[in-house]
PyMOL commands that place a pseudoatom at each C-alpha (Angstrom):
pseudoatom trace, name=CA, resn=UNK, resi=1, chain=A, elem=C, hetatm=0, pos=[-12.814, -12.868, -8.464]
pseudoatom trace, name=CA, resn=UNK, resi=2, chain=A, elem=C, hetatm=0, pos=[-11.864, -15.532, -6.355]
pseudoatom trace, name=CA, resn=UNK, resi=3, chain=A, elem=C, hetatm=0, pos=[-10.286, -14.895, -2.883]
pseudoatom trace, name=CA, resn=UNK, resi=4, chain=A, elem=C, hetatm=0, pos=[-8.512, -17.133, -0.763]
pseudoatom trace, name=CA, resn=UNK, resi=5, chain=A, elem=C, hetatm=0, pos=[-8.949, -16.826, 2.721]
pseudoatom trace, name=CA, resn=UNK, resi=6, chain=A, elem=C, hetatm=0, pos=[-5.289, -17.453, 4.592]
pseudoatom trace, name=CA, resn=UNK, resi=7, chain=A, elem=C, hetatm=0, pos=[-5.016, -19.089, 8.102]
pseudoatom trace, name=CA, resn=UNK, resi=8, chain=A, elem=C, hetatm=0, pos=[-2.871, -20.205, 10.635]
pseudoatom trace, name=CA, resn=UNK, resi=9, chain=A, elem=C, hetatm=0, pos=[0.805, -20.143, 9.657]
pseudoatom trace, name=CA, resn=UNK, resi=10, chain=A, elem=C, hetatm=0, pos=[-0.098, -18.784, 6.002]
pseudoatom trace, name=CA, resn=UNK, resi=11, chain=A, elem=C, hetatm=0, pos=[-2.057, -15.620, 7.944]
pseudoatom trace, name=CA, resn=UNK, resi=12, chain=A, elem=C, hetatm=0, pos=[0.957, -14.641, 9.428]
pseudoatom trace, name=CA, resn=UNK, resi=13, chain=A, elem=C, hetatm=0, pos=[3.296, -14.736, 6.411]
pseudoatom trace, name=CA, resn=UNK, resi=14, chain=A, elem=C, hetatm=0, pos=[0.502, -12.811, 4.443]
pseudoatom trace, name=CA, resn=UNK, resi=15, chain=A, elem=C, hetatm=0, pos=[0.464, -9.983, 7.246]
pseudoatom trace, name=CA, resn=UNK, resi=16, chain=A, elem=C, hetatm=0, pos=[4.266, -9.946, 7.433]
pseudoatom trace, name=CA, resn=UNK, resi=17, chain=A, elem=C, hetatm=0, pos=[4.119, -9.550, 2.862]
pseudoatom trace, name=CA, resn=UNK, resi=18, chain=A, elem=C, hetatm=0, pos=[1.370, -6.863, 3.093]
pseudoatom trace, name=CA, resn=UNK, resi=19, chain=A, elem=C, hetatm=0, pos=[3.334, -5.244, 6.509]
pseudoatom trace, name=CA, resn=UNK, resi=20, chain=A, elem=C, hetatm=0, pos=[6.749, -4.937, 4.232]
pseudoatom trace, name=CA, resn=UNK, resi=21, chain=A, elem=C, hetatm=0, pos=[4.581, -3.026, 0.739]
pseudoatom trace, name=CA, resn=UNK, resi=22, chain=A, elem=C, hetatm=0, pos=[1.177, -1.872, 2.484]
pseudoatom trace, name=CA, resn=UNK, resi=23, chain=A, elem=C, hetatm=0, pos=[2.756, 1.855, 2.804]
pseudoatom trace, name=CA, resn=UNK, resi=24, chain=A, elem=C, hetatm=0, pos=[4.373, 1.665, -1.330]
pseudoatom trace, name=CA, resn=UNK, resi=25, chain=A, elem=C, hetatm=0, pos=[0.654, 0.337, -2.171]
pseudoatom trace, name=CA, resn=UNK, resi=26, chain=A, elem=C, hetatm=0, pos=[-1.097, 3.469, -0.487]
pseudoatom trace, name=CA, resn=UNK, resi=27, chain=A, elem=C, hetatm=0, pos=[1.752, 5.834, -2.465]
pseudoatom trace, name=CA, resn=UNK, resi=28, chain=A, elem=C, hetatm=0, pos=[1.154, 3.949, -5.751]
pseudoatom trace, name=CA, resn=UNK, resi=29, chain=A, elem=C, hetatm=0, pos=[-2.974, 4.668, -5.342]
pseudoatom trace, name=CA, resn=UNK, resi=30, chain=A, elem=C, hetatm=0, pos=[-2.291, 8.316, -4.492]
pseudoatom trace, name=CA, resn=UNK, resi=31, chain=A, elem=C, hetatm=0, pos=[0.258, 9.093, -7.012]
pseudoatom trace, name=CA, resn=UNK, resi=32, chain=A, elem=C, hetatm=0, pos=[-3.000, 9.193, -9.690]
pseudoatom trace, name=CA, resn=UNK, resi=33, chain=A, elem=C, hetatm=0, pos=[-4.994, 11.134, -7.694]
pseudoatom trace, name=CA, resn=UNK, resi=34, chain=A, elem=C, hetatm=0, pos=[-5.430, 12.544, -3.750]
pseudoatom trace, name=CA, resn=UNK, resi=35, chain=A, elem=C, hetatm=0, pos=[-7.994, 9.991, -1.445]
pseudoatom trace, name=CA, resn=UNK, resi=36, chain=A, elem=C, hetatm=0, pos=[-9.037, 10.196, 1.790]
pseudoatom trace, name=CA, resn=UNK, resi=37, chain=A, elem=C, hetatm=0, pos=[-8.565, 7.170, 4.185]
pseudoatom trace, name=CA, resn=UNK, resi=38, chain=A, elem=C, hetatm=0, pos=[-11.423, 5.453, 4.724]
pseudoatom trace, name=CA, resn=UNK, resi=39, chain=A, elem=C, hetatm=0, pos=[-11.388, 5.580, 0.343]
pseudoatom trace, name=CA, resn=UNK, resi=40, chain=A, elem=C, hetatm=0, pos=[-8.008, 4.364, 0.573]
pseudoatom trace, name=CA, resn=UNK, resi=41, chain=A, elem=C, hetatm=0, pos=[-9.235, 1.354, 3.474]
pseudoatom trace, name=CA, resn=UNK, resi=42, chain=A, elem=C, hetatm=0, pos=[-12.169, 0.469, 0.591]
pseudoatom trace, name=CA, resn=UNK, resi=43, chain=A, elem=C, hetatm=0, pos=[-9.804, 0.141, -2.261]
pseudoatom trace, name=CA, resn=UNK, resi=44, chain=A, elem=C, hetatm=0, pos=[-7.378, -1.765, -0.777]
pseudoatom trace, name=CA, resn=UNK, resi=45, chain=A, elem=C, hetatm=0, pos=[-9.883, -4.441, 0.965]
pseudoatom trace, name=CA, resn=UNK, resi=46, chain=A, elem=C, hetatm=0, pos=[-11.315, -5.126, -2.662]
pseudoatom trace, name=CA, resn=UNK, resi=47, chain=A, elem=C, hetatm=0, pos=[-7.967, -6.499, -3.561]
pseudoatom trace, name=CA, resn=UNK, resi=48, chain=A, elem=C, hetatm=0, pos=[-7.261, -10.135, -3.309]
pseudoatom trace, name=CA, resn=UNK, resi=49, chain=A, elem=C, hetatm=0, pos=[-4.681, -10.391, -0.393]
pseudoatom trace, name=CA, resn=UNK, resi=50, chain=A, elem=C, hetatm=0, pos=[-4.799, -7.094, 0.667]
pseudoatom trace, name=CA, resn=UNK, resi=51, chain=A, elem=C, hetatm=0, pos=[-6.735, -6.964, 3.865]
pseudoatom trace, name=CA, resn=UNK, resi=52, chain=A, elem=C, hetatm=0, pos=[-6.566, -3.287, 6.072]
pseudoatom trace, name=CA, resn=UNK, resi=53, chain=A, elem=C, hetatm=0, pos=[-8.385, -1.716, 8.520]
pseudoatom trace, name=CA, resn=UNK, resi=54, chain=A, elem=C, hetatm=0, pos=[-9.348, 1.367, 9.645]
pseudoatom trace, name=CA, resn=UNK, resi=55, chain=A, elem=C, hetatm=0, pos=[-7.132, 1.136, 12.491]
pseudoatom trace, name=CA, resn=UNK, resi=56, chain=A, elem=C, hetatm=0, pos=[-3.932, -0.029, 10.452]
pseudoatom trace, name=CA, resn=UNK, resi=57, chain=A, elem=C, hetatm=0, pos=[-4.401, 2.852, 7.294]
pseudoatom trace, name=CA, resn=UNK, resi=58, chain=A, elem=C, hetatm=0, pos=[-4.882, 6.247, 9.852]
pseudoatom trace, name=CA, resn=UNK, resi=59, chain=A, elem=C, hetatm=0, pos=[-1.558, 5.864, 12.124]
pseudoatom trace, name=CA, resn=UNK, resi=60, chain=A, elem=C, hetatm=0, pos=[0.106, 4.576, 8.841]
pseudoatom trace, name=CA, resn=UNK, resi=61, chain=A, elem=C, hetatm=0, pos=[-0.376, 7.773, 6.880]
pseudoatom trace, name=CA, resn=UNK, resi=62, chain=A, elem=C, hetatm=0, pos=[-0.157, 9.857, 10.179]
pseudoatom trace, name=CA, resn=UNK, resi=63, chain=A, elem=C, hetatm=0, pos=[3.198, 8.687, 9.706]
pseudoatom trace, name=CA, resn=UNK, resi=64, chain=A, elem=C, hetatm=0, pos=[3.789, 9.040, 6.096]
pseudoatom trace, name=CA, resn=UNK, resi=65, chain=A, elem=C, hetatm=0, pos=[3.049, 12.714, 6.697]
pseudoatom trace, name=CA, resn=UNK, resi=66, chain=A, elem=C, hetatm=0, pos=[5.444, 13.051, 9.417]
pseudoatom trace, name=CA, resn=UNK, resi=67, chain=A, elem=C, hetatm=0, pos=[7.704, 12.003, 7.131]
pseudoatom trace, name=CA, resn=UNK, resi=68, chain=A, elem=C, hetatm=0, pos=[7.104, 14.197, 4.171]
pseudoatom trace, name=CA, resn=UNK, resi=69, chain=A, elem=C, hetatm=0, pos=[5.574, 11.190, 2.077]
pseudoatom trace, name=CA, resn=UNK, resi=70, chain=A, elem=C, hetatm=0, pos=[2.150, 12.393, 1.570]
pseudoatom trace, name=CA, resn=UNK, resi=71, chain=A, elem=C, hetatm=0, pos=[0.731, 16.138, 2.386]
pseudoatom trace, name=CA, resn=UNK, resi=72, chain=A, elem=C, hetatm=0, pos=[-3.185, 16.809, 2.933]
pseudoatom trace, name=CA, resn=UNK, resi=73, chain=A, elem=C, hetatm=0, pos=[-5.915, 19.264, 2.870]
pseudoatom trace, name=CA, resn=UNK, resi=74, chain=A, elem=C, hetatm=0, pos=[-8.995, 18.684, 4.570]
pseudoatom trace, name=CA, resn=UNK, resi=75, chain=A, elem=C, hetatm=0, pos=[-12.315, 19.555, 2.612]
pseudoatom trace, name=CA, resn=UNK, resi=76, chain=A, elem=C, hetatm=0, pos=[-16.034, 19.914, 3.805]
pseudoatom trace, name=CA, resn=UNK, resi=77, chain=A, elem=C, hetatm=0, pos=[-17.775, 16.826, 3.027]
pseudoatom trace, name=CA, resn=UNK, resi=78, chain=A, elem=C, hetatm=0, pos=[-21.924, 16.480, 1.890]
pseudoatom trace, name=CA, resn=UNK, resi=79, chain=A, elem=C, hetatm=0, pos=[-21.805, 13.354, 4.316]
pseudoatom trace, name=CA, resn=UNK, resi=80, chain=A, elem=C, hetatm=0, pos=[-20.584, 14.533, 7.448]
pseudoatom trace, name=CA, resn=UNK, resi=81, chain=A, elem=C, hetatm=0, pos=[-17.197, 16.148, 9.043]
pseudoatom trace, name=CA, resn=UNK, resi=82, chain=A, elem=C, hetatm=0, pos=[-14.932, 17.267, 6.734]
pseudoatom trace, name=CA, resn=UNK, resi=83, chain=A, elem=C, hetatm=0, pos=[-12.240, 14.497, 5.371]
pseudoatom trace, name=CA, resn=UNK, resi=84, chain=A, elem=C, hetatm=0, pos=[-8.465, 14.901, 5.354]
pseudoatom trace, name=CA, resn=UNK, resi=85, chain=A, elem=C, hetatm=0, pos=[-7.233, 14.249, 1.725]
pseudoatom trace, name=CA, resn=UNK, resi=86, chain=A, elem=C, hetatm=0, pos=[-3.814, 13.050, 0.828]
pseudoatom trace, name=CA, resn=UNK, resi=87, chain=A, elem=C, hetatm=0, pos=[-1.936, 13.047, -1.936]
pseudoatom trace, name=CA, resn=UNK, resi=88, chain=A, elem=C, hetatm=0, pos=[1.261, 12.312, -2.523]
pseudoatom trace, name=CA, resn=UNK, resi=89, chain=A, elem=C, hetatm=0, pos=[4.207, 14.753, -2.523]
pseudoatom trace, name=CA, resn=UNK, resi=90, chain=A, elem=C, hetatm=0, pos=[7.303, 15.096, -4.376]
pseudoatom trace, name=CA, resn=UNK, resi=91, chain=A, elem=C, hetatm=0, pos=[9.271, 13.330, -1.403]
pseudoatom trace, name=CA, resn=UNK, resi=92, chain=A, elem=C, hetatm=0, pos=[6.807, 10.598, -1.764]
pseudoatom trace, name=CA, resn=UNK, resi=93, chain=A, elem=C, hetatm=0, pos=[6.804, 10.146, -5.811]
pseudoatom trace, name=CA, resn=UNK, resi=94, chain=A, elem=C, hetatm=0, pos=[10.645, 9.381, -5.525]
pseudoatom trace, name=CA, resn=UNK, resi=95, chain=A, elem=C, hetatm=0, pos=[10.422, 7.172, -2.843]
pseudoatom trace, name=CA, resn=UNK, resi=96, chain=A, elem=C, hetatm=0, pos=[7.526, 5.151, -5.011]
pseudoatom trace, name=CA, resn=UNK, resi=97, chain=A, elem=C, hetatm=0, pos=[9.631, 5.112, -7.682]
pseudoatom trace, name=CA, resn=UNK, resi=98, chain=A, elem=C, hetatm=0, pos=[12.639, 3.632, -5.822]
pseudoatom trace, name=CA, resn=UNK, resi=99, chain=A, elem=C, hetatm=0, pos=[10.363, 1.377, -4.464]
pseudoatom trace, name=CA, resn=UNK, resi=100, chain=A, elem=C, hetatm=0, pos=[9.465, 0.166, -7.878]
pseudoatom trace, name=CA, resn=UNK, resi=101, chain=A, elem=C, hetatm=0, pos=[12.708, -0.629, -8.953]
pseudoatom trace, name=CA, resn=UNK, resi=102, chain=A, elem=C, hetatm=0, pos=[13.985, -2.355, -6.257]
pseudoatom trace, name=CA, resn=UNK, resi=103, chain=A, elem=C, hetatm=0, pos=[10.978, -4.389, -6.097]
pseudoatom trace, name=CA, resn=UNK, resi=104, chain=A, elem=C, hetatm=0, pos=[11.316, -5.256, -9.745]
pseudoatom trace, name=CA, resn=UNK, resi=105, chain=A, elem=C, hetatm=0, pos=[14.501, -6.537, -9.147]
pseudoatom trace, name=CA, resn=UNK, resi=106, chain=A, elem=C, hetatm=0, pos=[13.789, -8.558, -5.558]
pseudoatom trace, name=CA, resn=UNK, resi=107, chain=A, elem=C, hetatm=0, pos=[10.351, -10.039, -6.917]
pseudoatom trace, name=CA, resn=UNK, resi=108, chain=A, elem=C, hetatm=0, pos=[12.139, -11.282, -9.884]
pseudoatom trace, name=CA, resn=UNK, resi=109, chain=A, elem=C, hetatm=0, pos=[14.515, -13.417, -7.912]
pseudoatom trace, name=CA, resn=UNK, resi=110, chain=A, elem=C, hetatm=0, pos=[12.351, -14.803, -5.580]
pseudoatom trace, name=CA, resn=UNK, resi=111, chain=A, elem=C, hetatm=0, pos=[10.397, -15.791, -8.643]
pseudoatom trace, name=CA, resn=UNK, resi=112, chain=A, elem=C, hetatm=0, pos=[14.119, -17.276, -9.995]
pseudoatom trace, name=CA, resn=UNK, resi=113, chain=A, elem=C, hetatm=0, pos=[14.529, -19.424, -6.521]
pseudoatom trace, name=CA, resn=UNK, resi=114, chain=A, elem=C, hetatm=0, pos=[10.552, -20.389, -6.550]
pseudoatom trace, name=CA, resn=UNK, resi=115, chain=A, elem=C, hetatm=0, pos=[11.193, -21.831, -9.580]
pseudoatom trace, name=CA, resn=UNK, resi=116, chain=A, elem=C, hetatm=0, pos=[14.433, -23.955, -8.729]
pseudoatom trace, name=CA, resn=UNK, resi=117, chain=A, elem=C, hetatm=0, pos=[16.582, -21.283, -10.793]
pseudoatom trace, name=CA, resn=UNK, resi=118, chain=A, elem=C, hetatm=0, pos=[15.210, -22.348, -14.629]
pseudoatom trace, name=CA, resn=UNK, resi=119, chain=A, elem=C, hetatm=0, pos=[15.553, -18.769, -15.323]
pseudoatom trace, name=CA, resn=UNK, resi=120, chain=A, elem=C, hetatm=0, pos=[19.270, -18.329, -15.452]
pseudoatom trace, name=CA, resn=UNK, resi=121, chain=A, elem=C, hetatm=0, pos=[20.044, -16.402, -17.757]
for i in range(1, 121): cmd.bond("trace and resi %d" % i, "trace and resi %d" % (i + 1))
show_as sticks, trace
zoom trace
């Protein structure tokens, strides 16, 4: 896989993308099956464009289980202190899937205006 490796000005517009979806791409990984963060930090990283850290993925789902998006369960673990799992809830599955559509719909027309509007219908 090649990656490309944004700086200056493009940097900031990718962090500002991945700021705006980062949350609906943790849902749309734990909707298949419950992670734990670090799992979660791992995944993400090994996608093209998706850069995270630690320190951005913990107070981001401390949040998300605040507000009802995700629930957990911590379990003993064979390499060290036991690891909070999350999964997401029912809250979180309808917000995901409202997510989807709307992004559907939004990353369709800024394809349409990328591409100087040859896709009117």
């Amino acid at each position: 896989m090649h990656r490309m490796v944004a700086t200056g000005q493009n940097a900031a517009l990718a962090a500002q993308l991945r700021k705006g979806v980062l949350e609906y791409c943790v849902m749309a990984l734990l909707q298949k099956e419950e992670r734990y963060a670090f799992d979660l930090v791992r995944e993400l990283s090994d996608m093209d464009g998706m850069v995270i850290s630690e320190g951005t993925i913990y107070p981001m789902l401390a949040r998300m289980r605040r507000d009802g998006s995700v629930e957990t369960t911590w379990r003993e673990s064979s390499s060290g202190p036991p690891r909070r799992y999350y999964r997401l809830s029912p809250a979180g599955r309808k917000g995901l899937q409202g997510f989807k559509k709307e992004w559907s719909t939004f990353r369709e027309a800024v394809d349409n205006v990328m591409d100087g509007g040859e896709n009117d219908g």
